[in-house]
C-alpha positions as CSV (number, residue, x, y, z in Angstrom):
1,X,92.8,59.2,88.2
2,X,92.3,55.4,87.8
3,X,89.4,56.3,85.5
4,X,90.8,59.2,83.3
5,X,94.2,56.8,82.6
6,X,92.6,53.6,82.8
7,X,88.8,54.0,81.1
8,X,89.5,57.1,79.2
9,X,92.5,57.1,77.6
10,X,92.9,53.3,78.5
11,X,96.3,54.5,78.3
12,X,99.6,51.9,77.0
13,X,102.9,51.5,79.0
14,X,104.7,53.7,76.6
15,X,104.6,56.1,73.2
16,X,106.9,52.9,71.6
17,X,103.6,51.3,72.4
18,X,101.0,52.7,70.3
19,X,98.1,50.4,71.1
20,X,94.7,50.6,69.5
21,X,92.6,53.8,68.3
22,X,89.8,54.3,71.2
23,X,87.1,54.0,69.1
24,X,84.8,56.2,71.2
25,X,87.3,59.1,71.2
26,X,87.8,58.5,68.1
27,X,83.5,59.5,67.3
28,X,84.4,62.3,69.6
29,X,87.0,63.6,67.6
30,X,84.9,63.3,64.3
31,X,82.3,65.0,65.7
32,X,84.8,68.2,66.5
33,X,85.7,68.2,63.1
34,X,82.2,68.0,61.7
35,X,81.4,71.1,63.8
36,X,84.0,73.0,62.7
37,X,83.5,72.3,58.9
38,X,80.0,73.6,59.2
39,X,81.0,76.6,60.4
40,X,83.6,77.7,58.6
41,X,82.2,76.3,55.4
42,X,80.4,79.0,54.0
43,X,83.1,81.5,55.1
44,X,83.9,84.5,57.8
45,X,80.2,85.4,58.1
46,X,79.0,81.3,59.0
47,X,82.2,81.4,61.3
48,X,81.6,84.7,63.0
49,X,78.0,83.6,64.0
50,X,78.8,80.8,65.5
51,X,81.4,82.5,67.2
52,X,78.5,84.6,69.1
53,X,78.0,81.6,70.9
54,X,81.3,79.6,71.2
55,X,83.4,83.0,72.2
56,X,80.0,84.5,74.5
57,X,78.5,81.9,76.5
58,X,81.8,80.1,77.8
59,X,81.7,83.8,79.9
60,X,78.2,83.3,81.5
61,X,79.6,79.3,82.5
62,X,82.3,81.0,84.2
63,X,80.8,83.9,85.7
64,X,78.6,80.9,87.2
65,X,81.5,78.9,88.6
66,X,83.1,82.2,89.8
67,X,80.2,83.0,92.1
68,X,79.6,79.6,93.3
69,X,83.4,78.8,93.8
70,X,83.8,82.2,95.9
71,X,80.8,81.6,98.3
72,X,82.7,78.1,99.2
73,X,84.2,77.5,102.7
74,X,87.8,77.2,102.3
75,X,87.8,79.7,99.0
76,X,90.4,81.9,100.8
77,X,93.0,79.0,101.0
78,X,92.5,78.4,97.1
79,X,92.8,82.2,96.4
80,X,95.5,82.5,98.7
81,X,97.6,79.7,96.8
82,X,96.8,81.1,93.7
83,X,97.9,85.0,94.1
84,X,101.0,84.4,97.0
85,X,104.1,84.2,94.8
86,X,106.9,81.8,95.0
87,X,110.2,83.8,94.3
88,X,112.1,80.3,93.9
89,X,110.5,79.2,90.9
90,X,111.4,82.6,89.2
91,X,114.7,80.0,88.5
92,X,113.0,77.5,86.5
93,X,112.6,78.0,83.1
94,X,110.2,76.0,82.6
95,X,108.2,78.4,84.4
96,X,108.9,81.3,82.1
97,X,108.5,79.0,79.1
98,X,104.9,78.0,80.5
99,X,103.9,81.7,81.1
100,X,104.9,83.0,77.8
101,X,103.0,80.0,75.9
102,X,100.1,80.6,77.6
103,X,100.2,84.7,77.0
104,X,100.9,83.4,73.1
105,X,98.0,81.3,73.1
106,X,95.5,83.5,75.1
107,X,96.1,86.0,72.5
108,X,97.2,83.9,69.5
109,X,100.6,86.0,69.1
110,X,102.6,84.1,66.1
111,X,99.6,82.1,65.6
112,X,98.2,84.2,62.3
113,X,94.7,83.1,63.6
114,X,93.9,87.2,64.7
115,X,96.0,88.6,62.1
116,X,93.6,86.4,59.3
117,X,90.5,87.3,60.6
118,X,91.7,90.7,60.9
119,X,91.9,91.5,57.4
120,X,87.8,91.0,57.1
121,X,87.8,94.4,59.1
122,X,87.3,97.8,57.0
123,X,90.3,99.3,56.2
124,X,90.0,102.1,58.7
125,X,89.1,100.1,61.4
126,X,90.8,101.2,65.2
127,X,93.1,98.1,65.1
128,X,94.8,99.8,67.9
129,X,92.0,99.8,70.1
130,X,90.9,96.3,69.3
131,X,94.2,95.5,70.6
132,X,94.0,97.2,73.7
133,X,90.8,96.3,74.4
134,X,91.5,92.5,73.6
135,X,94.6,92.4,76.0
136,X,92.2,94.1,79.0
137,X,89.5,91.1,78.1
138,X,91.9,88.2,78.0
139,X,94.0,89.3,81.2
140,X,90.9,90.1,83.0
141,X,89.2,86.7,81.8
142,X,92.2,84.7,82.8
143,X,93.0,86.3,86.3
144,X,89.0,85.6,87.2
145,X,89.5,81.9,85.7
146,X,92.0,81.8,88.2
147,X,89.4,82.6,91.1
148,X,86.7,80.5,89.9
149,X,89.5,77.1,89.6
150,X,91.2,77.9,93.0
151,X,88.6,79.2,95.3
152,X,87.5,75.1,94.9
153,X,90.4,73.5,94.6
154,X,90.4,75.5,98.1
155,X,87.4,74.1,99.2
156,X,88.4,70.6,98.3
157,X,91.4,71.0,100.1
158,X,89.7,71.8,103.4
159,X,86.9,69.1,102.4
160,X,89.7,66.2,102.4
161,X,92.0,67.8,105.0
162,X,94.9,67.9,103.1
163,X,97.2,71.2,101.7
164,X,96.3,72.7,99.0
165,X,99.8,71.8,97.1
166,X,98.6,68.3,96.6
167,X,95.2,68.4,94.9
168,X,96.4,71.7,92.6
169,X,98.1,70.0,89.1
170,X,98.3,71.9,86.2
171,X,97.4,70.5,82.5
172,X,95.3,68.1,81.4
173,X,95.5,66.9,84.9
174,X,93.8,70.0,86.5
175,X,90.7,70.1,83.6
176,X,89.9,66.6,83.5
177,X,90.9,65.3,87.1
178,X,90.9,67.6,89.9
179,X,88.2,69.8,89.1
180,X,85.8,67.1,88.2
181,X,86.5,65.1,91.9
182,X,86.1,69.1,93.5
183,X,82.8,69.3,91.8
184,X,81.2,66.7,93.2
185,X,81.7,67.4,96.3
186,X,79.5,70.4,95.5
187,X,75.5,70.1,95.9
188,X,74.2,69.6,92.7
189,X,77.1,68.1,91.1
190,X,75.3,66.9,87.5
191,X,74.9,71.3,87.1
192,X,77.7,72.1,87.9
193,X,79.8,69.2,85.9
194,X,77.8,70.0,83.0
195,X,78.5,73.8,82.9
196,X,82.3,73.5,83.0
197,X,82.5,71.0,80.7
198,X,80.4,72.9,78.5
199,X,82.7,76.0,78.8
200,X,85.7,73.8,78.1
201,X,84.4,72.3,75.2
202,X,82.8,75.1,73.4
203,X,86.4,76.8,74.5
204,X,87.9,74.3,72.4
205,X,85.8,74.4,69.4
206,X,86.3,78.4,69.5
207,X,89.6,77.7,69.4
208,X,89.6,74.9,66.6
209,X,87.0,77.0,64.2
210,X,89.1,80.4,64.2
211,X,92.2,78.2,63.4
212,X,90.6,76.3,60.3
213,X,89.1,79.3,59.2
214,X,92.2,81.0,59.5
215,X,94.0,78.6,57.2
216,X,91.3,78.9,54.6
217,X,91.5,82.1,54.6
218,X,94.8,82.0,54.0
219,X,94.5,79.2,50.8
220,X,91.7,81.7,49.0
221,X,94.7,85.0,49.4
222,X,97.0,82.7,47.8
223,X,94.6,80.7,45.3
224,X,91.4,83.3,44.8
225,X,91.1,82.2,40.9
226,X,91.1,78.7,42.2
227,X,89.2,78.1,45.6
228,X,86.7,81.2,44.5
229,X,85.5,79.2,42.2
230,X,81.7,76.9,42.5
231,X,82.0,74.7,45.3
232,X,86.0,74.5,45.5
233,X,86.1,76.3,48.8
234,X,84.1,73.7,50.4
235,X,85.8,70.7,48.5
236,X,89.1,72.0,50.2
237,X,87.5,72.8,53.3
238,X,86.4,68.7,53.5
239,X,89.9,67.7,52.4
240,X,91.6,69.5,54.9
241,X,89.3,68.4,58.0
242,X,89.4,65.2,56.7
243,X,93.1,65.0,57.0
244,X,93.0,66.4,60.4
245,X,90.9,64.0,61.5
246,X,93.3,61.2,59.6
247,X,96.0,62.3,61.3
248,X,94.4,63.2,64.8
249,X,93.7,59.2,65.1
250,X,96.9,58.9,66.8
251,X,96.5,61.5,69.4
252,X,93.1,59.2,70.3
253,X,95.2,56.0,70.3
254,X,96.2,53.8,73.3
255,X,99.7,56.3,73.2
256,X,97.9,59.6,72.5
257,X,98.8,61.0,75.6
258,X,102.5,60.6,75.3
259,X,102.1,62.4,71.3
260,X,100.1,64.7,72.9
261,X,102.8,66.0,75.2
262,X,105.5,65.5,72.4
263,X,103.6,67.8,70.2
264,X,102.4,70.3,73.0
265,X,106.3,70.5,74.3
266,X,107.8,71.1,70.6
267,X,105.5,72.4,68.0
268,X,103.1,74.3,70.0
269,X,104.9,76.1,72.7
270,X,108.7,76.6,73.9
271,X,111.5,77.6,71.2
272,X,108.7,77.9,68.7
273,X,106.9,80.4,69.6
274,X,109.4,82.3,70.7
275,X,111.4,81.7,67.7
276,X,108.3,82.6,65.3
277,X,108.7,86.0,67.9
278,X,111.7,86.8,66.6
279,X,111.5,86.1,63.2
280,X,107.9,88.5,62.7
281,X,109.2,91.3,65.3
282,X,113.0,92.0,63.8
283,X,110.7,91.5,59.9
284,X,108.4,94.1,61.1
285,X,110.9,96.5,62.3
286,X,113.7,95.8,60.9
287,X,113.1,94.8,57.4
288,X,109.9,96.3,56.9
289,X,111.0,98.9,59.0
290,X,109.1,100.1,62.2
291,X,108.5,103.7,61.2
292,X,106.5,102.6,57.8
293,X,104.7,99.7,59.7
294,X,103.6,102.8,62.1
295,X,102.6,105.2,59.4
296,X,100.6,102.4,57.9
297,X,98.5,102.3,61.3
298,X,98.5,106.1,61.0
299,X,96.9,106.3,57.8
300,X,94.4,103.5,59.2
301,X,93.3,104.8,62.3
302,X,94.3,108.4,61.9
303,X,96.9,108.7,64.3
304,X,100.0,107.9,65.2
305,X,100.1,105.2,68.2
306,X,102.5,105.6,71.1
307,X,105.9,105.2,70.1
308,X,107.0,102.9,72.9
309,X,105.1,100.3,70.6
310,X,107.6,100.8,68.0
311,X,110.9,100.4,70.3
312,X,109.2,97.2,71.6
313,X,109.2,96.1,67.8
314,X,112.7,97.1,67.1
315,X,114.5,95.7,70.4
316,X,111.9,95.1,73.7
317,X,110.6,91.8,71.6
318,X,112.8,90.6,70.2
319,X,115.3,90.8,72.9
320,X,113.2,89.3,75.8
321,X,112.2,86.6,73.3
322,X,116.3,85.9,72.5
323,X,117.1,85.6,75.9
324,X,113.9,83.8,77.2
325,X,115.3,81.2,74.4
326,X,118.9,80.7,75.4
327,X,117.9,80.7,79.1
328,X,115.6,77.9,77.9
329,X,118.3,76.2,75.9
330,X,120.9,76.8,78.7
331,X,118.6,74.9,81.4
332,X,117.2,72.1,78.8
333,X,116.1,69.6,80.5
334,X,114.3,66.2,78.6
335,X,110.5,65.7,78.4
336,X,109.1,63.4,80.6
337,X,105.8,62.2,81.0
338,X,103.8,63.0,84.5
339,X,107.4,63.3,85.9
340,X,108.1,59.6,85.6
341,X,108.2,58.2,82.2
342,X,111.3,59.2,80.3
343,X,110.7,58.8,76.1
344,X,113.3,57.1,73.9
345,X,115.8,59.2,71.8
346,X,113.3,58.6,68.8
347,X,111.0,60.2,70.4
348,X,112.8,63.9,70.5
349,X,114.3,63.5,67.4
350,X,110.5,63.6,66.4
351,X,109.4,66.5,68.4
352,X,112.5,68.5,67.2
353,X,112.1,67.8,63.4
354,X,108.3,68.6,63.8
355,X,109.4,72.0,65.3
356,X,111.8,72.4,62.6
357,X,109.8,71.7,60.1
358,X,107.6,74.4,60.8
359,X,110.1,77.1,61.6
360,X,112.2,76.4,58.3
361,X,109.2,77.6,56.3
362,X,110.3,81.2,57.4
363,X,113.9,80.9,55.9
364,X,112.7,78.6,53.0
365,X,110.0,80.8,51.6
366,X,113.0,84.0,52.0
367,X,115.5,82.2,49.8
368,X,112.6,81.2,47.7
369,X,111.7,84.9,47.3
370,X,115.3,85.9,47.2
371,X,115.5,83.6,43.7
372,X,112.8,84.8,41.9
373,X,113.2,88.4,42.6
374,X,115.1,90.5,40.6
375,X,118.3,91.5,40.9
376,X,121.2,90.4,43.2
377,X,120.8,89.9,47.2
378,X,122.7,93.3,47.8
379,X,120.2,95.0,44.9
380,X,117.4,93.6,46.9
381,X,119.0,95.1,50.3
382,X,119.2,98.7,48.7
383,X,115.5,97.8,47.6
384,X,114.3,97.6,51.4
385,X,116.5,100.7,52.7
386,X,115.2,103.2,50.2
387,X,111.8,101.8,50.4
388,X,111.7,103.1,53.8
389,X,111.8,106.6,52.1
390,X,109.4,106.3,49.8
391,X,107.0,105.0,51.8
392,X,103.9,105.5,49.8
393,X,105.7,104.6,46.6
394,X,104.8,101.3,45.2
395,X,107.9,98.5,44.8
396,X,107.9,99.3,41.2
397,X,109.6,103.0,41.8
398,X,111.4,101.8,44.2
399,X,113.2,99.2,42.4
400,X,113.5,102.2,39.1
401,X,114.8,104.0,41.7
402,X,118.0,101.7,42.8
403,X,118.6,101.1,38.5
């Protein structure tokens, strides 16, 4: 602990304290950044091939550390811990709000990341299937991760003599902490050190690549006559990792920890997510309407999926996601760092805004699109209603149509 705070992050008293920029985190975070440029910068096909490493090997390092983590004494008190259930902290809603960010995450729901690279498939591709087959992978990948962390944590426990409860932390804690200090209690220690941090890192860089590609993907659908052209895919491509490199300084900074949490607690999980939930299910079945989002699929795939998919658009989602929220909202409780450190009012002020800031893109880009189309808001209204009838009429007859 002493050398992950104190050596690593050489961490300050307090976010009001930012400190100075580690400067060998720092090369480390450059050197993500150059990875992920070359290989998104020649597009899908550069990304998708170095994805047959990043996404395929991180599965042999684990099957590794799932065999050698099981054959442990003391595995059954780690695998015990990790499948016996606790029915009091059903209460906390932080626990809910933890589960459902890491179900977002594991498969990048509201992220657009899937949904981008999606549209590289043929047009008849079994989208459906994908799905189903994705969800199987990702469970089953996550409930084995599971055995492989706690069958050592279990055998560190017995190891020390202590319970289990007080070596098993969660976060950044867990990955760069408790694991390590498990591991070398192992034989070989170097091996196995080097395979899960391997797995974590090319992890990471999975994660990091599909992202960027995902947002230049998305620049070329808005800007093809523009980033299509010579080299101006690539010139984009360096401006954008430069700036997230620019503005990544400060997560590698003497306070980086504390942003860390600030942006991990706002932006990137909680009323977010669940609030970018909302907004895409009731716009898929409700504006779009459910029953032409699932003849689109139908004409895809060639037939119709099961319809308790489209009731979970139209109320199951959307629903669950509302009331997840306000149960969130009704139990707030402030941020605090490792359970001690309390941050100043500035400091949530700045984790709201940033969350803000991204949700109001939703209603900002609406009105926007409201003001240029034509017509009035109540025109545009009967526009969406009777375009549910004519389903494989273009906008165009529809809006003849209502005039």
């Amino acid at each position: 602990l002493e050398f992950w705070q104190r050596r690593v992050l050489n961490i300050s008293s307090g976010i009001e304290n930012l400190g100075t920029i580690q400067w060998d985190l720092s090369l480390c975070h450059l050197l993500a950044w150059v990875i992920c440029y070359f290989c998104v910068w020649k597009g899908v096909r550069s990304t998708g091939k170095a994805t047959y490493f990043t996404a395929t090997f991180p599965f042999v390092l684990l099957i590794m550390l799932f065999v050698r983590g099981m054959t442990l004494p003391g595995a059954f008190h780690g695998i015990k811990y990790y499948l016996y259930p606790n029915p009091e902290r059903l209460a906390d809603p932080l626990v809910w709000m933890d589960a459902g960010t890491q179900i977002f995450y594991s498969y990048a729901i509201c992220l657009g990341c899937l949904t981008t690279l999606g549209s590289y498939n043929k047009y008849n591709n079994n989208c459906y299937r994908d799905s189903f087959y994705l969800c199987l992978l990702n469970s089953a990948t996550s409930f084995m991760s599971g055995f492989a962390i706690f069958s050592v944590l279990g055998y560190m426990s017995q190891k020390q003599g202590v319970d289990i409860a007080t070596v098993a932390e969660s976060g950044p804690g867990l990955v760069f902490i408790v694991y390590p200090q498990a591991v070398t209690l192992l034989p070989w220690p170097q091996v196995w050190s080097v395979c899960f941090f391997a797995m974590i890192i090319l992890l990471g860089i999975d994660g990091q690549v599909s992202c960027l590609e995902s947002i230049m993907t998305s620049l070329t659908d808005v800007f093809p006559s523009h980033l299509r052209k010579g080299y101006h895919r690539e010139l984009y491509l360096m401006l954008i990792c430069a700036l997230c490199y620019l503005f990544g300084l400060l997560l590698v900074s003497q306070a980086g920890a504390y942003i860390l949490q600030i942006f991990d607690h706002y932006v990137c999980s909680g009323p977010t997510l669940l609030l970018m939930a909302i907004f895409q299910s009731v716009t898929i079945g409700w504006i779009y309407g459910a029953d032409r989002f699932y003849t689109n699929i139908e004409d895809m795939i060639g037939y119709r999926p099961l319809s308790l998919i489209k009731y979970c658009w139209l109320y199951a989602t959307p629903l669950i996601c509302s009331g997840t929220l306000i149960f969130l909202l009704l139990r707030y409780t402030p941020l605090k760092f490792n359970n001690t450190y309390v941050y100043p009012w500035w400091a949530y002020c700045i984790g709201w805004f940033l969350a803000l800031s991204s949700l109001s893109m939703v209603p900002v880009t609406m009105i926007y699109k409201l003001a240029k189309g034509r017509g009035s808001l109540w025109q545009v209204s009967d526009v969406v209603s009777l375009s549910h009838r004519y389903l494989s009429g273009s906008l165009d007859s529809v809006y003849s149509a209502v005039n």
